[in-house]
VOLUMLO-114841 format. One line per 5 residues: their letters; for each residue y, z, x of C-alpha. Coordinates in steps of 0.001 Angstrom, whole numbers, padded with zeros to 6 digits. Each point is the difference from the previous one (the first is absolute). Layout:
% residues N
a = Y,Z,X  ...
END
This chain:
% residues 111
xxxxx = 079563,-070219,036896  -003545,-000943,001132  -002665,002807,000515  000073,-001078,003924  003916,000140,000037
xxxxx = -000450,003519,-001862  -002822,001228,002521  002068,-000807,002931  003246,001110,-001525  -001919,003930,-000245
xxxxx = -001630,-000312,003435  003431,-000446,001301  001231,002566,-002093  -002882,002342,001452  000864,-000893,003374
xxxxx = 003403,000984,-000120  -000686,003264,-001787  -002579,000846,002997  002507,-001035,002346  001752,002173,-001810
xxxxx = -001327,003169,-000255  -001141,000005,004226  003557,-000434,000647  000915,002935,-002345  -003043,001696,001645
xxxxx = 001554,-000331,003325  003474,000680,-001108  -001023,003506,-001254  -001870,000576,003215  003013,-000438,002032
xxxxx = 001965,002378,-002275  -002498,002009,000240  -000002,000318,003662  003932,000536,-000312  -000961,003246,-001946
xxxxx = -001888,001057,002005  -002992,000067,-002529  -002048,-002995,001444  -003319,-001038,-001771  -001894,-002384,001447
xxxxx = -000486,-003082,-002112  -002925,-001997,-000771  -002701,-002571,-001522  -003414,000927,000220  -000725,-003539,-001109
xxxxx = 001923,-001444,003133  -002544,001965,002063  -003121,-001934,001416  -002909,002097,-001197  -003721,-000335,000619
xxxxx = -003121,000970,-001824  -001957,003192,002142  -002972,001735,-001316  -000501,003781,000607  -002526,002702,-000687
xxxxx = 002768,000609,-002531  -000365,-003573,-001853  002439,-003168,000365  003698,000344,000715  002483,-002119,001642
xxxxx = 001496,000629,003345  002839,-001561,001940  000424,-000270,003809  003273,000301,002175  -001522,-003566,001571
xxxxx = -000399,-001508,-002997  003752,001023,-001183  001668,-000914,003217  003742,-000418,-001029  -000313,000994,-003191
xxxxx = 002599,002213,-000991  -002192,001332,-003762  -002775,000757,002262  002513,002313,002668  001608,001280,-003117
xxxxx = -002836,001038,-001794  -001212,001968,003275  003065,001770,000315  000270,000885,-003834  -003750,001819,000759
xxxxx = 000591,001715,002988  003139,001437,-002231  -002708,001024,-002361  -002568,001753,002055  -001459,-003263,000556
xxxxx = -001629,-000779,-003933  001130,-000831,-002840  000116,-001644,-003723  002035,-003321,-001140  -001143,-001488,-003536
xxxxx = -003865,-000171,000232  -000514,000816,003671  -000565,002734,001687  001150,-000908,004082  -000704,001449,002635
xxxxx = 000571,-000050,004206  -003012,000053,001992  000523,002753,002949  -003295,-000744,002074  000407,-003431,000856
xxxxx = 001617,-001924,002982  001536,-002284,-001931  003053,000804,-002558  -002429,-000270,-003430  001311,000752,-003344
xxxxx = -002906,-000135,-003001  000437,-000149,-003626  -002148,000120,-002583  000526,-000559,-003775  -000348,003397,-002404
x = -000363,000115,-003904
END
């Protein structure tokens, strides 16, 4: 086997484990619903963010216009309204802005 035949043989191999894993994703969603012990599921890097500058410093933020249709994005603003509207995942701390007049979520990367 070639190095080309062995780099395409893993990317397919990758492919099908990330297909994978958001259909396993999905599947414990839905039995999760069933239970009555619904989470809502997402991918903050399937949401469209865009560098903002505050009196704070730099952080990300990510607009309901922006997300149109995305389900991550309408997912990941009903997981922080279920959390008093901030939270932590991995290295970012996210949050929901309440004082604008569009739906804004910001995140912004901690140590």
């Amino acid at each position: 086997m070639s190095s080309e035949e062995l780099i395409d043989a893993l990317m397919d191999f990758c492919n099908a484990v990330e297909a994978g894993v958001a259909q396993l994703k999905k599947n414990l969603y839905d039995l999760m619903q069933q239970c009555g012990n619904a989470k809502p599921v997402w991918d903050l890097e399937k949401v469209k963010w865009e560098k903002a500058q505050s009196d704070k410093g730099e952080y990300e933020k990510a607009t309901a216009e922006a997300n149109k249709d995305n389900a991550d994005f309408n997912n990941l603003v009903a997981d922080l309204k279920m959390h008093g509207g901030k939270m932590r995942k991995g290295n970012f701390f996210i949050w929901l802005f309440e004082k604008t007049q569009e739906l804004t979520v910001g995140r912004k990367r901690v140590k």
